[in-house]
N, C-alpha and C positions, 0 to 999 in steps of 0.2 A: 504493500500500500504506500510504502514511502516514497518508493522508486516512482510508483506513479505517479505521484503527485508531485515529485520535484518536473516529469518531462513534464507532466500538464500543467506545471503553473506559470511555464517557459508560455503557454499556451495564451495564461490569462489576460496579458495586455492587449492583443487581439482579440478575447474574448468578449472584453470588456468593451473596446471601441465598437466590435460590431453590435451589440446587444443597446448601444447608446442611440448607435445609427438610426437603431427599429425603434427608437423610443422607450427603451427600457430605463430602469433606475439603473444605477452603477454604484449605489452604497445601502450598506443596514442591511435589512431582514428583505428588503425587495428585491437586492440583489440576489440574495440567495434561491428565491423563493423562483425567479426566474431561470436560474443555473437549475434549478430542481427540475421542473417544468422542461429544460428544453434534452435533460437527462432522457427523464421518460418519454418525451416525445423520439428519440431514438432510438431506446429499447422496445415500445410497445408498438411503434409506426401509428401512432396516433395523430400524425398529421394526416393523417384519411377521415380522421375528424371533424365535421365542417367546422367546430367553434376552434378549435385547435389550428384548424390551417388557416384558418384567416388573421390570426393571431400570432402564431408561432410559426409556421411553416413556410411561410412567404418566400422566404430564401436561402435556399440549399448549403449555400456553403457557410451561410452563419449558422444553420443549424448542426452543420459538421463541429464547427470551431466551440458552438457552445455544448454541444454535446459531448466534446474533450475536457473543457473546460468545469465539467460541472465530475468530473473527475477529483477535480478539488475536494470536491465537499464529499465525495464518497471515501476517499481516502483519509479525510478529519474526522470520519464519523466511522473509522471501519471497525471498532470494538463494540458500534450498534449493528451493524450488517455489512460483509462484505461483498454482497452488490443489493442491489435496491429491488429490483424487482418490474415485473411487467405492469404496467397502470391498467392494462386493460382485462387484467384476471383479477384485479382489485377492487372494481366497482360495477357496478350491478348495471346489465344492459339499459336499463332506462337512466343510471347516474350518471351516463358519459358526459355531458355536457361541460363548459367552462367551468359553473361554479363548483359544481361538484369535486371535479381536475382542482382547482384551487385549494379548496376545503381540504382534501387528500392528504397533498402536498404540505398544508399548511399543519395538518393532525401528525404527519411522519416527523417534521421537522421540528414540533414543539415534544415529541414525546425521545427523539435524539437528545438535544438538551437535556432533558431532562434525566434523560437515565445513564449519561454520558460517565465513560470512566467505570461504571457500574455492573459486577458477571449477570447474565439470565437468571440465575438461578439463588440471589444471595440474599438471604432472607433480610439484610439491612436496605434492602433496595424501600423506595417512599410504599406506601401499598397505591398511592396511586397520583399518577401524573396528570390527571383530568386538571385544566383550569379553576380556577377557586373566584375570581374574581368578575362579575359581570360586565364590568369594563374590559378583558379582556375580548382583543378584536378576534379570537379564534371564537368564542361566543355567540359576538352579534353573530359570526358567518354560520353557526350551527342553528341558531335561535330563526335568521333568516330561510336558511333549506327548508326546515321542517313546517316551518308554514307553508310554502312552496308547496307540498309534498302532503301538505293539511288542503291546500288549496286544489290542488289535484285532485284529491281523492274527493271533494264535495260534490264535483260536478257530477248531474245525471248520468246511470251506467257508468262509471268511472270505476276502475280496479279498486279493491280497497288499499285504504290506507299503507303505505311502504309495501305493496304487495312487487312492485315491480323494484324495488330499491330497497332489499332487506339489511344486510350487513353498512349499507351504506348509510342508510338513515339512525341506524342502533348506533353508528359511531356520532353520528349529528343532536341523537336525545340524549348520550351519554356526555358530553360537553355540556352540552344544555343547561343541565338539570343541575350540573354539580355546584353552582354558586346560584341558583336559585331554589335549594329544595325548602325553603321557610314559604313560599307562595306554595300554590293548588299548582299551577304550571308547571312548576322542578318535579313536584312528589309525581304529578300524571307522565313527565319527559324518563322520568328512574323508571318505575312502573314498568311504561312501554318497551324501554330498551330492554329492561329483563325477560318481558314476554319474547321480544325477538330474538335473545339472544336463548331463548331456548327454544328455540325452534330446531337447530341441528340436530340431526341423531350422532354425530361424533365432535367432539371437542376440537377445535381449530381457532377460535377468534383467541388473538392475543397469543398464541403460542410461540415462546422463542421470538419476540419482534417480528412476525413472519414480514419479509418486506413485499409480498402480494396481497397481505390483507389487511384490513383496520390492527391497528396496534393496539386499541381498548381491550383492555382483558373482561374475563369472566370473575376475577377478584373487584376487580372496580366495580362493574356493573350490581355485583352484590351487596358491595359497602354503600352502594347509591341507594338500592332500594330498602335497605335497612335501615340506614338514615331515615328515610324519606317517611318509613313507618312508623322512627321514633319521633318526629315531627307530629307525624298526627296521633300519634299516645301521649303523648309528653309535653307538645308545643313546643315554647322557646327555650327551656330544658335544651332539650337537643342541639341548641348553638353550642351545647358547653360541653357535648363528649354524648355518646349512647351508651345506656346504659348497658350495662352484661346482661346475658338471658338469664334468668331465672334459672334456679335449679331445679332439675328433674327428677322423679323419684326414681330408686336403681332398681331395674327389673328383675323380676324374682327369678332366680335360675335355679331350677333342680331342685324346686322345693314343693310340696306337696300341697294344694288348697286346702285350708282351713273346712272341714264337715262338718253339717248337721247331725246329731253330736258332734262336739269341735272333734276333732281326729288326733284320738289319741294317738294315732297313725301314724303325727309329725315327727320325724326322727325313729319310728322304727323300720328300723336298717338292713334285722339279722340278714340270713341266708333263708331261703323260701324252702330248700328242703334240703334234707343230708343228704351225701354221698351215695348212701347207701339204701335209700328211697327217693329217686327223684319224683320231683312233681310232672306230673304231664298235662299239658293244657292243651285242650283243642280249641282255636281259637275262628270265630265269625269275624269277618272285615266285608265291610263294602265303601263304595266310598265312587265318586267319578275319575278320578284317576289312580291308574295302578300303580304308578311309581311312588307313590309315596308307603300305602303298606307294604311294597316290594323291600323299600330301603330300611322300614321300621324293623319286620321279620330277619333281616340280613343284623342289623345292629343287635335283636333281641337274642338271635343265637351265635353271636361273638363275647356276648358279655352275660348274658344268664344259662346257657349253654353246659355250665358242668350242675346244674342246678333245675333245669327245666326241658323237656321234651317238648317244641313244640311241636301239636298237628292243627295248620295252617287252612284255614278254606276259606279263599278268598273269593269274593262275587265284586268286584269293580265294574259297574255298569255301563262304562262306558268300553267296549270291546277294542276299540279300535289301539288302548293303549296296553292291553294283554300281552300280544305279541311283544314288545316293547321289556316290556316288566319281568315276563317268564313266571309270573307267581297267582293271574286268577282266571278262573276258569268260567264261561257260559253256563249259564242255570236261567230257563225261565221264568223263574222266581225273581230273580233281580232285573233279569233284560227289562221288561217292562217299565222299569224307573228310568233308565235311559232314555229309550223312547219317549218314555213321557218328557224328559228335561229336555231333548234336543227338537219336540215338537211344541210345546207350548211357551207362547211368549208371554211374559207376564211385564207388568207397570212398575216399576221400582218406586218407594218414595221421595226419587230422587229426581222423578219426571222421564228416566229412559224406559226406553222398550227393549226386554233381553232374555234371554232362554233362562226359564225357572219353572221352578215346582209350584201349584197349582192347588191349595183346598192339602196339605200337607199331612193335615190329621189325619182325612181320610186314608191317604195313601201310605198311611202309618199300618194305619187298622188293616188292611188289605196286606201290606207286607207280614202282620203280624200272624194273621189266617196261615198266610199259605205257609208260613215256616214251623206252625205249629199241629200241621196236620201228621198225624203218625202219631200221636199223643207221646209217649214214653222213648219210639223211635226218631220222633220230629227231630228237622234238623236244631230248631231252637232248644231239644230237650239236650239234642247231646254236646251244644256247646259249652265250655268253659267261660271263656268271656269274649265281648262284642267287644270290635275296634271300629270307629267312625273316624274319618279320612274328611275327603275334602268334594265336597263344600263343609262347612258346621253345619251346615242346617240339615243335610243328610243326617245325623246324629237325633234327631228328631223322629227318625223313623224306626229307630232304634225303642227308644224313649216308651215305650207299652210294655216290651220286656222288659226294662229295669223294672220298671212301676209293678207288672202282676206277677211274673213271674221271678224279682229280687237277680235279674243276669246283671253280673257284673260288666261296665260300658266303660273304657279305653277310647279316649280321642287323640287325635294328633294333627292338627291344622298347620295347613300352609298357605290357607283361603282365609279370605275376610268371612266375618258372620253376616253380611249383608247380603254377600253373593248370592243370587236366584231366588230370591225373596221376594214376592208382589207384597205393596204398599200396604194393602188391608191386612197384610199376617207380619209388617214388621215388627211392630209394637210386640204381637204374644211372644211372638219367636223368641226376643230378648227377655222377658219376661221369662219366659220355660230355657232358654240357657241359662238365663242367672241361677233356677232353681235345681238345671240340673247339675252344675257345677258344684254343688255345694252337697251333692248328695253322698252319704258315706261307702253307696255300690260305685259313686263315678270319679275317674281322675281324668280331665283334659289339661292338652297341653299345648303351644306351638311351637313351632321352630324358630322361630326368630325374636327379640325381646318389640322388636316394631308391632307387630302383630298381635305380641301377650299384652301391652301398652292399652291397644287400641281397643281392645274386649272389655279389659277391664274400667276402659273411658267408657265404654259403651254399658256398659252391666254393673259396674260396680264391685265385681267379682275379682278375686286374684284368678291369674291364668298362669301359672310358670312357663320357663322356653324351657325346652327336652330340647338341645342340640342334634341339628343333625351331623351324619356322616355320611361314607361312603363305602360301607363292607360290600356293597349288592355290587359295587365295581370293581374293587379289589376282587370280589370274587368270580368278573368274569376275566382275570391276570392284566387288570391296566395297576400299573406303575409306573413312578416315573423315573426314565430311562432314557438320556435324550439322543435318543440316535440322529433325530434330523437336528445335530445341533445347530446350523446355521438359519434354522426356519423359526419363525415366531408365528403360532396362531392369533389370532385377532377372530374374538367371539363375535354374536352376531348381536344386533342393536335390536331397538322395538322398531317397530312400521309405523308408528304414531310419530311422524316427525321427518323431516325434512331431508332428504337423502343427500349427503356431502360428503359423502364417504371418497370422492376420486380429489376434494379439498384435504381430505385428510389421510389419507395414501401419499399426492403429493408432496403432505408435510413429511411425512416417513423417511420419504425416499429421498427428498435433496436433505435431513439432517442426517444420513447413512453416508449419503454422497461427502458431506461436510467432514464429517468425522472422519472418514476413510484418507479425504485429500489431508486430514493433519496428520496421519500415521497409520504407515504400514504396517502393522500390528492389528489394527482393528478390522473382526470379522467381517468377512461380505454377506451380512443381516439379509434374507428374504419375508417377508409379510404374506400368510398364508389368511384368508377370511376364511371362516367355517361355513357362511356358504356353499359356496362352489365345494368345498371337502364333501359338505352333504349331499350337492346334485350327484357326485363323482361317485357315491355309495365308502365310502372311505372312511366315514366319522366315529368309527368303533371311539370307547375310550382310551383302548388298545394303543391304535392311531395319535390320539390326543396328546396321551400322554409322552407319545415320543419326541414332541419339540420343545425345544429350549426353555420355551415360556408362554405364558398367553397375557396378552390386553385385554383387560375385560372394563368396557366401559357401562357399568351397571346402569338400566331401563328403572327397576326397580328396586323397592327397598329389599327385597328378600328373593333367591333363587335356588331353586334346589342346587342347581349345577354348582353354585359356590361353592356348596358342602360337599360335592362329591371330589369336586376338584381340588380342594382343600386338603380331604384326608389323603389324596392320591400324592397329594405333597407337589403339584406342579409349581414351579416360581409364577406368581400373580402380579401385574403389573394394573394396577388402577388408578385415577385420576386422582387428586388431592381431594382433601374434604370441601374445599369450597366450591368445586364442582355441582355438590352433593343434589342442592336447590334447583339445579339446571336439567336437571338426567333423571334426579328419582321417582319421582310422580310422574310416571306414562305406563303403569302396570295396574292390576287387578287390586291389589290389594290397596291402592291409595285412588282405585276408580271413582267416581262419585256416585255409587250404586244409590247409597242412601246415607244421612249423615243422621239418622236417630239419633238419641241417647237416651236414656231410662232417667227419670225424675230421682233423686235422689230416696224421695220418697218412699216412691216404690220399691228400691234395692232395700231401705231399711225396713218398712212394714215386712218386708218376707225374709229377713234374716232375724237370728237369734240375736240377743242381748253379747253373745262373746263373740261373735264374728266382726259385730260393730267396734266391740273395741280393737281386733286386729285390721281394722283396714286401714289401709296409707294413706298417705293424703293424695289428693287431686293433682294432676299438674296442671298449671296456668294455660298452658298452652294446647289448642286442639289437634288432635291429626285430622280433621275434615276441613282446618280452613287453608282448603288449596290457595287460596290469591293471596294471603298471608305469606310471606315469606319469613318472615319471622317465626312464627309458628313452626314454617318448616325446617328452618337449620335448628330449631330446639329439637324437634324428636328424631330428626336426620342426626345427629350430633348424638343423641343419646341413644340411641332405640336402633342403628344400625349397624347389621356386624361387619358390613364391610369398614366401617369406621372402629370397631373396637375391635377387631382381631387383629394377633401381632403379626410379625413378619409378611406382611402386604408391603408391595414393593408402591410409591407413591411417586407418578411422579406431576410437574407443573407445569413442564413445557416439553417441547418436543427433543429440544437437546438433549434436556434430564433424562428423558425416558429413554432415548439411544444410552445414554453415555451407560445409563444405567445397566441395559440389555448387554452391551458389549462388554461391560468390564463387572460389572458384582458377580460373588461368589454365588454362584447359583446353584450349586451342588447343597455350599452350607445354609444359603435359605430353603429348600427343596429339605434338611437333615432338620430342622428349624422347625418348619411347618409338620413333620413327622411328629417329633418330638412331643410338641404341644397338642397335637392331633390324641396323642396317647395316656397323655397326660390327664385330659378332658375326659377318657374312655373311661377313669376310675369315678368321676362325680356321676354319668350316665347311668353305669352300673348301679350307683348308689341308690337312684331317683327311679327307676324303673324298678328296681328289684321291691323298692317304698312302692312304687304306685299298684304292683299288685299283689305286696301285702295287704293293702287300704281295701282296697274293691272286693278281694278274695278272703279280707276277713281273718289273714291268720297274725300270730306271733302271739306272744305272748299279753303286750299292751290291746292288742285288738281283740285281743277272746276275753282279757276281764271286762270291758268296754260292750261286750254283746253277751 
């Protein structure tokens, strides 16, 4: 960069004369701002432009000389980017215009400045370079677009607002807003830009400085809309610092709900049966997807196993994920629940329209008949105990055998309790969870603390998280073993969301290219999507687990695949926490199915006088207020495990995550994530081996108790 900049400044005095000639400034920030301009004007051939060539492009050989000449300024700024980039993969087909080009130019060159001297990656860097001052002229010019682009959009038939101008307008509200968020206009300018700036399915704005995109990061945008919400909590408070969130209460892990009779149950631990009479349980499961009792059964006999026989009969209604699972079999006994879910649409109280169960009791009562016919031989007589899967509300049909016939009922949720629920049976529903939870045949549980959070906001009820795992894949020989060391998978994203994926590939491959050009030493990194693995028929875990690492940029708060991935010990490479707000909420479980919650009231009139005294306190904060964002980094921040489990590789920018990929010990995170995977195996044990002594009624504290 030196070298260059000494021939090109050989260049300057003629730069300088011809750029006078046309009219330009020749000192200050207009200078520069011209040398910028006529840079990109010969990288991106944007004098095809019309506002561009009537302006800039007029004559060839000044645009040669100043296109050498602005050499200068890439070279004074090359610890922000060593080249600048194309203007025209930067802004959004309808942004080409002068101001926009202006605006650009004007946003790359103030956030240079400001980070100048500064690594990508150094957590002393400012948290944000947004203007602060409404007198600043990069303002008026943001202030000015977005009307433009407000003006646009009013007119009859007119696209909507920044539909044609996404990333480019997000950079124009995010300037905006930052020295006006005390008005309605900052807080409405933060707002919007967060909404756009989640709009991608993969993380790229602000990455590494990228020099083809807006430089505004996803941290900024966050700290604006947080702002902007402690303004309207707090008012003028908020000139003088935002407050911290509130604290959250800690989710119950591996502890057994509090029974009617309180449960003496809590803490008893023993062993279920000796050595030398084990117990054998025949165990009923239905549930719409198979892979979750698939994985439950796989962990049940890795950790109760010298202690329990299980015989397993599983009916998961929905067939098509049998195959899949290898653990349940067709009975038309259950088929029929399927059928009914995938044919009737039911009204959420949420205002959507979506596949659900229907008049619930009934199809309880009708499940209850047919399993109880054979009287003494019925399948319900020779069960041991019932597991209810997902949805919750499946567990419901269960719900007649606890009641007449005292069958012990095993839940395990990875579903919201709202799922497939019409509006008129929301209310009981919660109402008959709350009581079934609490019953001394029932122990439910979920796998994620987001989830146990959310039940127990809804019900009132404690819900533990039962961790999951991954034995049902280890058991079909995935390990991790990296044979394709040079390959990195990249998981697949949700479909609710804006496909940028060749934006963020791009970023991949020139910080590979980058790295590579500063040392030959560093792998040649390939980027494999799961995808195309899938169309290919290739996506065994087998397969998975053979490369290096995976990027997993989470959709949602909770995924099975985490857990399986996790205990296979693969290296995990995911997005910072601040991500979190932008990514999480486009899945099932934070859907807006329905946002009930049970009166307080009501959770106490149907509890006992000592249940009341064990329950936690509330948290301030909801999981249903999606436009919240506040709301949401409180239970994103608490409530998710991609946030609390350790050895998760993190990274912030696209460098970090290369540098990361090429050079950590990926063996000792891969021995790391084992470890602690085994570690966890001894609390599971604990909690499971509790939950069906509780239901099953034995040991010793449970037989003086009955």
């Amino acid at each position: 960069a030196g070298a260059v900049a000494a021939v090109a400044a050989a260049a300057a005095a003629v730069a300088t004369a011809a750029a006078s000639a046309m009219g330009f400034s020749c000192s200050g920030r207009a200078t520069d701002r011209a040398i910028m301009r006529w840079w990109f004007c010969g990288l991106s051939r944007s004098c095809f432009v019309p506002g561009n060539r009537r302006r800039i492009c007029r004559h060839t050989v000044a645009c040669v000389v100043l296109f050498l000449s602005g050499l200068v300024t890439v070279a004074d700024a090359a610890v922000w980017e060593p080249e600048i980039g194309r203007l025209g993969a930067s802004l959004d087909e309808h942004c080409r215009g002068e101001e926009w080009t202006s605006f650009f130019v004007a946003v790359h060159e103030h956030y240079r400045d400001c980070l100048r001297g500064l690594p990508q990656d150094d957590p002393s860097s400012p948290q944000s370079c947004l203007p602060t001052r409404v007198s600043d002229p990069l303002v008026s010019q943001a202030l000015h677009l977005v009307e433009l682009e407000e003006e646009a959009a009013s007119v009859e038939d007119a696209a909507p607002f920044g539909e044609g101008c996404p990333s480019s307008l997000l950079a124009a509200l995010a300037v905006s807003a930052r020295p006006l968020l005390h008005t309605p206009r900052g807080r409405w300018a933060a707002k919007t830009a967060f909404q756009f700036a989640s709009r991608g399915c993969w993380p790229t704005m602000g990455f590494g400085f990228d020099p083809e995109g807006w430089p505004v990061s996803y941290r900024e945008v966050l700290e604006l809309v947080l702002d902007a919400e402690a303004w309207e909590d707090f008012g003028a408070e908020a000139e003088f610092g935002r407050r911290p969130l509130d604290p959250m209460p800690p989710p119950l892990i591996h502890e057994l709900t509090p029974s009617v009779p309180e449960g003496s149950f809590r803490g008893d631990r023993g062993p279920l049966a000796s050595a030398a009479a084990r117990l054998k349980l025949r165990v009923l499961s239905t549930g719409n997807h198979a892979s979750f009792p698939a994985a439950l059964f796989s962990l049940w006999r890795h950790v109760l196993g010298a202690e329990v026989d299980f015989e397993v009969a599983d009916y998961s209604f929905d067939n098509r994920y049998c195959s899949l699972a290898g653990s349940c079999s067709l009975d038309d006994r259950f088929a029929w629940i399927g059928e009914h879910l995938r044919g009737t649409l039911v009204e959420t109280c949420g205002g959507l329209f979506l596949k659900g169960f229907e008049d619930i009791a009934s199809l309880a009562e009708r499940l209850t008949d047919s399993l109880e016919v054979g009287g003494q031989d019925s399948l319900a007589a020779r069960s041991d105990v019932l597991l209810c899967t997902h949805p919750p509300y499946s567990c419901r049909l269960f719900w007649p055998l606890v009641q007449r016939r005292d069958k012990p009922l095993l839940g395990f949720f990875g579903g919201t309790l709202e799922a497939h629920v019409p509006a008129d049976g929301a209310r009981q529903w919660l109402l008959d969870f709350a009581e079934m939870a609490v019953h001394p045949r029932v122990q439910f549980a979920a796998i994620a603390p987001f989830l146990a959070e959310k039940m127990r906001f809804q019900t009132g009820v404690d819900i533990p998280v039962a961790r999951g795992f991954g034995f049902h894949v280890l058991d079909q020989g995935a390990t991790y073993f990296p044979r394709r060391h040079e390959e990195v998978l990249v998981w697949k994203t949700s479909n609710e969301c804006a496909d940028n994926q060749e934006h963020f590939d791009a970023l991949l491959e020139r910080s590979i290219e980058r790295a590579r050009s500063e040392s030959d030493a560093a792998p040649n990194l390939r980027f494999v999507h799961l995808r195309p693995l899938r169309a290919m028929g290739d996506s065994s875990y087998k397969t998975i687990s053979s490369f290096r690492a995976v990027i997993l940029v989470p959709y949602e708060v909770l995924l099975m695949t985490f857990y399986e991935l996790y205990h296979v010990a693969i290296p995990l490479f995911l997005p910072s926490i601040e991500f979190s707000s932008f990514f999480y909420y486009r899945g099932p479980v934070t859907y807006p199915h329905c946002g009930m919650v049970l009166d307080p009231t009501d959770v106490s009139q149907r509890a006992s006088p000592d249940l009341e005294e064990l329950r936690r306190p509330h948290p301030r904060y909801s999981p249903f207020a999606r436009d919240r964002v506040t709301d949401r980094s409180a239970w994103l921040e608490a409530y998710t495990d991609w946030n609390r489990f350790p050895h998760l590789q993190r990274f912030s920018s696209m460098a970090g995550l290369v540098d990361k990929l090429m050079y950590a010990d990926l063996q000792a995170v891969s021995a790391a994530m084992r470890r602690e995977s085994e570690a966890a195996l001894g609390d599971a044990a604990r909690y499971w081996r509790a939950a069906f002594s509780k239901v099953l009624r034995r040991g010793p504290a449970a037989a003086a108790a009955w």
